[in-house]
Steps between C-alpha positions, in 0.01 A plus 500: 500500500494648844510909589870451557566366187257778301674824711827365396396457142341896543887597638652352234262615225563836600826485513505404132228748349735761722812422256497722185438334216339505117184588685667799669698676253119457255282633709732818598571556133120497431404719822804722434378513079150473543384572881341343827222344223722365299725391753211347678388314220818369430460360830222330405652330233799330678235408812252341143818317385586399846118389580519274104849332575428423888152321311751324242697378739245351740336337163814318444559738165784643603694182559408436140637802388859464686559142381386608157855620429405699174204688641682604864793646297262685281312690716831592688638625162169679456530672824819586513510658139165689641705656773765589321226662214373683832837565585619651207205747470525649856904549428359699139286693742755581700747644214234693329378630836171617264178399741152559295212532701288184614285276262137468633456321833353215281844436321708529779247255680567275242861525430590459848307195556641357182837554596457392914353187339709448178875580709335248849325207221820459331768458786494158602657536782184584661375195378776273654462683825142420492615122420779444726497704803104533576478098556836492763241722717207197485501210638499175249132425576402904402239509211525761213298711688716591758774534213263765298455654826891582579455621091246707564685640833814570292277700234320729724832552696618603178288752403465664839915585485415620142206684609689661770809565242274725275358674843823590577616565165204714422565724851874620334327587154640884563798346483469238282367708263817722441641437199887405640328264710295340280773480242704306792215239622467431122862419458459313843207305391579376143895418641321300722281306261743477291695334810211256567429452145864340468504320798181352413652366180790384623399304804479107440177470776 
């Protein structure tokens, strides 16, 4: 693989971390619920997942787990059900529109990894992408280094965009804050789960 061939691959990596997606409507709900911390370490979580199935893939264990029938469809049912749990509790937020103050930076640090990780590990559509459209930018004779590599690139591109979400998202906390509004990006947030929880489910892939 040339320098041509890897700034294409950057273009069209960014082009897909730039779509909204499960990753997207997570981390706003947690940096909308639980701040830039939490928000940031939900991050962390997807770019941890991304980082462990990018390392599957170049091991050859995530072509095991796609032709293993049973096991692919499980962990889709798994994540879809866990965005649609996710889902569901941002839409309760949003029709109670009762907010209680923060948990300790510790929990939030830890319940917005677990969810970046937990919504990112069990969507394997990450892992097919990893599968299928990394190798079309190798050549045939590439080794499973260069393959980790485009992983790895993927990941980190990842996490900056999230990074740079909770920035953002984090700068408009006056406004997020206000109750209306935050009663309106929950209902946002857990429709869309709930969208990407279904679609997840139904797709055949």
């Amino acid at each position: 693989m040339n320098w041509h061939a890897y700034g294409t691959f950057l273009t069209f990596a960014t082009v897909v971390v730039l779509i909204p997606g499960p990753d997207f409507a997570v981390v706003t709900g947690n940096t909308v619920s639980g701040g830039r911390r939490r928000g940031m370490w939900c991050a962390a979580g997807v770019s941890t997942s991304n980082v462990i199935q990018g390392a599957a893939a170049v091991a050859g264990l995530g072509a095991l787990i796609v032709r293993a029938q049973p096991v692919f469809h499980v962990i889709k049912w798994v994540g879809a059900l866990y965005l649609a749990y996710l889902g569901v509790q941002a839409l309760r937020s949003a029709i109670r529109g009762r907010y209680a103050p923060p948990p300790a930076a510790g929990a939030e640090a830890a319940n917005g990894w677990r969810q970046g990780f937990l919504s990112n590990i069990t969507n394997p559509k990450v892992l097919m992408f990893y599968l299928a459209i990394l190798p079309q930018f190798l050549t045939p004779d590439a080794g499973a280094t260069l393959l980790l590599a485009l992983a790895l690139t993927h990941a980190v591109l990842s996490l900056a965009y999230l990074l740079f979400l909770t920035t953002m998202l984090h700068r408009a906390r006056r406004i997020l804050e206000r109750r209306a509004v935050r009663r309106a990006l929950d209902a946002l947030t857990g429709t869309a789960m709930l969208a990407f929880g279904a679609r997840l489910a139904v797709d055949r892939a």
